[in-house]
N, C-alpha and C positions, 0 to 999 in steps of 0.2 A: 724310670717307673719301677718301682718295684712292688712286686706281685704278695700277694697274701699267700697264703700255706695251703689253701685247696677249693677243689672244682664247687662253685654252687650253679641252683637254676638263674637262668638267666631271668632277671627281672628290673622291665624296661623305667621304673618307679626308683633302682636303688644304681644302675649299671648304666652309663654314659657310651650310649654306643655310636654317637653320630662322631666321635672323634677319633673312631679303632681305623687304622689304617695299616697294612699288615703287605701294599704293595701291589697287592692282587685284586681289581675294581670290582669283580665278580662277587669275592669274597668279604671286603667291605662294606659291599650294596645288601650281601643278607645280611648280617649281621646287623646294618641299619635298617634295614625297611621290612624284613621279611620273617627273621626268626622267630620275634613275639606271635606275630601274624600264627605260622605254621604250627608253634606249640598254639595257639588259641583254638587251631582249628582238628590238632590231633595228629597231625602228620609226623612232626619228629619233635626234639628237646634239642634244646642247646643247652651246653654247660658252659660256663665260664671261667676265667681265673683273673678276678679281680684286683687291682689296687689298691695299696694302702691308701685310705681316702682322708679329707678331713672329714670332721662332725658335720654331718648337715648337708654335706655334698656328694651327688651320684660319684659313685668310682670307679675310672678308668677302666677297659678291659686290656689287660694285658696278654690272653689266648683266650682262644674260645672251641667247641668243635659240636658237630651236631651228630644225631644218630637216628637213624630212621630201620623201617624194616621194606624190605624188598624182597623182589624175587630176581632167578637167573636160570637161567634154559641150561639142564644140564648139560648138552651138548656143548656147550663153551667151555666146559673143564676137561681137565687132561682127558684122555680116552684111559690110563690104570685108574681116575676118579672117579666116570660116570658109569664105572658096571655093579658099582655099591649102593647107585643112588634109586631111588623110583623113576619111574618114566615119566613123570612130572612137573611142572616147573620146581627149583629147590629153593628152600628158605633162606634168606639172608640176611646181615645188618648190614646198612648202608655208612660208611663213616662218610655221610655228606660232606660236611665239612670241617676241616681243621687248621686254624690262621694264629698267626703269632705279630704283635704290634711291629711296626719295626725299630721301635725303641727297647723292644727286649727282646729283638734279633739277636743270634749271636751267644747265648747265654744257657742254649740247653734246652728252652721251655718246650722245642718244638718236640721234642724224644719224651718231654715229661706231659705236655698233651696228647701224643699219643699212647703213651701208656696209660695214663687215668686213660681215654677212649675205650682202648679193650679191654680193660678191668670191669667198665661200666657194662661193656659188649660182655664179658663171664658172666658177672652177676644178671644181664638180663635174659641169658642162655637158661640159666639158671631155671627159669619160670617160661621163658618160650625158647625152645630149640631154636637155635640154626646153623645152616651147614659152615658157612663161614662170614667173616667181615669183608668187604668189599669199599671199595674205594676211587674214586675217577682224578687221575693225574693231569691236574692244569695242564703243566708244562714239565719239561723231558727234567726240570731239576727236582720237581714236586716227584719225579716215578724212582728216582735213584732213591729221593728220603727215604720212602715207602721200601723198595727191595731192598735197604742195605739191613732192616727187621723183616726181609723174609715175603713181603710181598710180592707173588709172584704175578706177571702178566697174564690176564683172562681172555677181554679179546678189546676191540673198540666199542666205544661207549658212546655217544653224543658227539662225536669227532675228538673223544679223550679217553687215552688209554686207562680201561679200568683192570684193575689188581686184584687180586682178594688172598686172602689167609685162612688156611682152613681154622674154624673152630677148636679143632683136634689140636693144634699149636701153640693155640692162645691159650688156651688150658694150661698146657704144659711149661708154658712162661711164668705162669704164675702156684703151678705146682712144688 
Protein backbone atom coordinates (compact mmCIF):
# COMPACT_ATOMS: atom_id res chain seq x y z
CA UNK A 1 0.00 0.00 0.00
CA UNK A 2 1.48 3.01 -0.44
CA UNK A 3 0.54 6.23 1.06
CA UNK A 4 0.17 9.76 -0.73
CA UNK A 5 2.40 12.68 0.52
CA UNK A 6 0.03 14.13 3.22
CA UNK A 7 -2.39 14.19 6.16
CA UNK A 8 -6.17 15.25 4.96
CA UNK A 9 -9.70 15.23 6.87
CA UNK A 10 -11.09 12.25 6.99
CA UNK A 11 -13.83 11.79 4.60
CA UNK A 12 -16.15 8.77 4.85
CA UNK A 13 -17.40 9.49 0.88
CA UNK A 14 -13.61 9.49 -0.47
CA UNK A 15 -11.56 7.17 2.48
CA UNK A 16 -12.41 3.33 2.63
CA UNK A 17 -12.19 2.64 6.29
CA UNK A 18 -14.02 -0.55 6.86
CA UNK A 19 -10.80 -2.29 5.48
CA UNK A 20 -7.92 -0.27 7.93
CA UNK A 21 -6.75 -2.74 10.13
CA UNK A 22 -3.74 -1.55 11.98
CA UNK A 23 -4.03 -4.97 14.73
CA UNK A 24 -5.45 -3.12 17.53
CA UNK A 25 -9.75 -3.97 17.51
CA UNK A 26 -10.12 -0.86 19.50
CA UNK A 27 -8.40 1.14 17.16
CA UNK A 28 -10.03 -0.17 13.91
CA UNK A 29 -13.48 -0.18 15.57
CA UNK A 30 -13.01 4.06 15.50
CA UNK A 31 -11.75 4.43 12.66
CA UNK A 32 -14.74 2.30 11.21
CA UNK A 33 -17.69 3.32 13.05
CA UNK A 34 -17.05 6.18 15.17
CA UNK A 35 -14.71 8.95 13.73
CA UNK A 36 -17.06 10.45 11.17
CA UNK A 37 -19.61 10.10 13.85
CA UNK A 38 -17.31 12.28 16.45
CA UNK A 39 -16.08 14.89 13.91
CA UNK A 40 -20.04 15.21 12.95
CA UNK A 41 -20.78 15.90 16.30
CA UNK A 42 -17.70 18.30 17.35
CA UNK A 43 -15.76 16.21 19.70
CA UNK A 44 -12.41 15.58 17.86
CA UNK A 45 -10.96 15.43 13.91
CA UNK A 46 -9.24 12.62 12.37
CA UNK A 47 -6.64 13.05 9.92
CA UNK A 48 -5.66 10.60 7.64
CA UNK A 49 -2.89 9.41 5.20
CA UNK A 50 -4.33 7.93 2.32
CA UNK A 51 -3.62 5.70 -0.56
CA UNK A 52 -2.68 6.03 -3.82
CA UNK A 53 -6.15 5.04 -5.21
CA UNK A 54 -7.60 4.42 -8.43
CA UNK A 55 -10.05 6.79 -10.34
CA UNK A 56 -13.39 6.45 -8.95
CA UNK A 57 -12.52 4.46 -6.05
CA UNK A 58 -12.57 5.39 -2.10
CA UNK A 59 -8.74 4.95 -0.90
CA UNK A 60 -7.31 3.03 1.35
CA UNK A 61 -6.11 4.36 4.83
CA UNK A 62 -2.81 3.74 5.32
CA UNK A 63 -2.50 5.86 9.13
CA UNK A 64 -4.67 7.83 10.59
CA UNK A 65 -4.70 9.77 14.24
CA UNK A 66 -7.24 11.87 16.01
CA UNK A 67 -7.00 14.93 18.26
CA UNK A 68 -9.37 16.16 20.76
CA UNK A 69 -9.11 18.72 23.54
CA UNK A 70 -9.26 17.71 27.27
CA UNK A 71 -8.58 18.42 30.56
CA UNK A 72 -6.02 17.03 33.54
CA UNK A 73 -5.96 17.69 37.36
CA UNK A 74 -2.82 19.40 37.83
CA UNK A 75 -1.96 17.29 40.64
CA UNK A 76 -1.03 14.38 38.21
CA UNK A 77 2.06 16.31 36.87
CA UNK A 78 5.33 16.40 38.28
CA UNK A 79 5.25 18.34 41.67
CA UNK A 80 8.61 21.01 39.76
CA UNK A 81 5.34 21.23 37.00
CA UNK A 82 2.28 21.93 39.15
CA UNK A 83 3.57 25.12 41.22
CA UNK A 84 3.57 27.10 37.60
CA UNK A 85 0.15 26.11 36.88
CA UNK A 86 -3.36 27.44 38.31
CA UNK A 87 -5.27 25.65 40.91
CA UNK A 88 -7.49 24.39 38.17
CA UNK A 89 -8.01 21.71 36.04
CA UNK A 90 -5.17 22.40 33.09
CA UNK A 91 -5.70 22.47 29.34
CA UNK A 92 -4.89 19.84 27.01
CA UNK A 93 -4.76 18.07 23.47
CA UNK A 94 -5.79 14.70 23.63
CA UNK A 95 -3.70 12.62 20.82
CA UNK A 96 -6.80 10.12 20.91
CA UNK A 97 -5.80 8.13 18.54
CA UNK A 98 -3.00 7.13 16.26
CA UNK A 99 -2.82 3.56 14.15
CA UNK A 100 -0.72 2.58 11.13
CA UNK A 101 -2.32 -0.32 8.66
CA UNK A 102 -0.45 -3.31 9.08
CA UNK A 103 0.63 -3.40 5.45
CA UNK A 104 2.68 -0.20 6.11
CA UNK A 105 3.95 -1.39 9.36
CA UNK A 106 7.46 -1.35 9.39
CA UNK A 107 8.20 1.58 7.11
CA UNK A 108 8.43 4.68 9.56
CA UNK A 109 4.82 6.01 9.00
CA UNK A 110 4.23 5.50 12.61
CA UNK A 111 7.15 8.44 13.68
CA UNK A 112 5.85 10.35 10.51
CA UNK A 113 2.06 10.29 12.10
CA UNK A 114 3.12 11.25 14.97
CA UNK A 115 4.89 14.08 14.02
CA UNK A 116 2.15 15.63 11.57
CA UNK A 117 0.03 14.84 15.06
CA UNK A 118 1.98 17.56 16.97
CA UNK A 119 2.56 19.85 14.17
CA UNK A 120 -1.24 19.89 13.84
CA UNK A 121 -1.13 20.04 18.03
CA UNK A 122 1.37 23.67 17.46
CA UNK A 123 -0.61 25.00 14.89
CA UNK A 124 -3.70 24.52 17.03
CA UNK A 125 -1.87 25.85 20.24
CA UNK A 126 -1.46 28.54 18.12
CA UNK A 127 -5.20 29.89 18.51
CA UNK A 128 -6.00 27.82 21.83
CA UNK A 129 -3.40 27.27 24.30
CA UNK A 130 -2.52 24.15 25.90
CA UNK A 131 -0.44 23.00 28.49
CA UNK A 132 0.60 19.93 26.82
CA UNK A 133 -0.36 16.74 24.38
CA UNK A 134 -1.43 13.70 26.19
CA UNK A 135 -1.87 10.40 25.04
CA UNK A 136 -3.36 6.78 26.49
CA UNK A 137 -0.94 3.78 25.97
CA UNK A 138 -2.89 0.60 24.63
CA UNK A 139 -0.20 -1.54 25.50
CA UNK A 140 3.43 -1.47 27.24
CA UNK A 141 4.67 -1.49 23.29
CA UNK A 142 2.45 1.59 22.27
CA UNK A 143 4.16 3.51 25.83
CA UNK A 144 7.93 2.72 24.67
CA UNK A 145 6.77 4.35 20.92
CA UNK A 146 5.44 7.35 22.71
CA UNK A 147 8.83 7.73 25.49
CA UNK A 148 11.41 7.05 23.07
CA UNK A 149 10.04 11.04 21.56
CA UNK A 150 10.03 12.10 25.16
CA UNK A 151 6.70 11.12 26.46
CA UNK A 152 6.75 11.01 29.72
CA UNK A 153 4.45 8.85 32.10
CA UNK A 154 1.38 11.06 33.80
CA UNK A 155 -0.45 8.76 35.80
CA UNK A 156 -3.33 5.82 34.84
CA UNK A 157 -5.85 6.50 32.66
CA UNK A 158 -9.10 4.16 31.96
CA UNK A 159 -6.90 1.09 33.04
CA UNK A 160 -4.06 2.65 30.28
CA UNK A 161 -1.22 4.34 31.06
CA UNK A 162 -1.46 7.99 29.91
CA UNK A 163 1.74 10.11 28.89
CA UNK A 164 1.76 13.71 27.96
CA UNK A 165 4.57 16.11 26.36
CA UNK A 166 4.68 19.26 27.61
CA UNK A 167 3.61 22.01 25.06
CA UNK A 168 6.91 23.80 25.72
CA UNK A 169 8.82 20.78 23.76
CA UNK A 170 6.67 20.38 20.89
CA UNK A 171 7.40 23.82 20.28
CA UNK A 172 10.91 23.42 20.37
CA UNK A 173 10.73 20.29 17.98
CA UNK A 174 9.64 22.16 15.57
CA UNK A 175 11.64 25.53 16.28
Amino acid sequence: MKPKSRFVELDKTRHERTSFDCGINLLNEFIRRSAARHRAAGVSKTMVLPANAVEGEKAAICAYYTLSHTQIERQTLPPTLVKKLPRYPVPVLLLAQLAVHKESQGEGLGKVTLIRALRHCLEINVHLPSYAVIVDALTEEVQSFYEQYGFQVLDRHNSHIRLFLPMKTVEKLFS
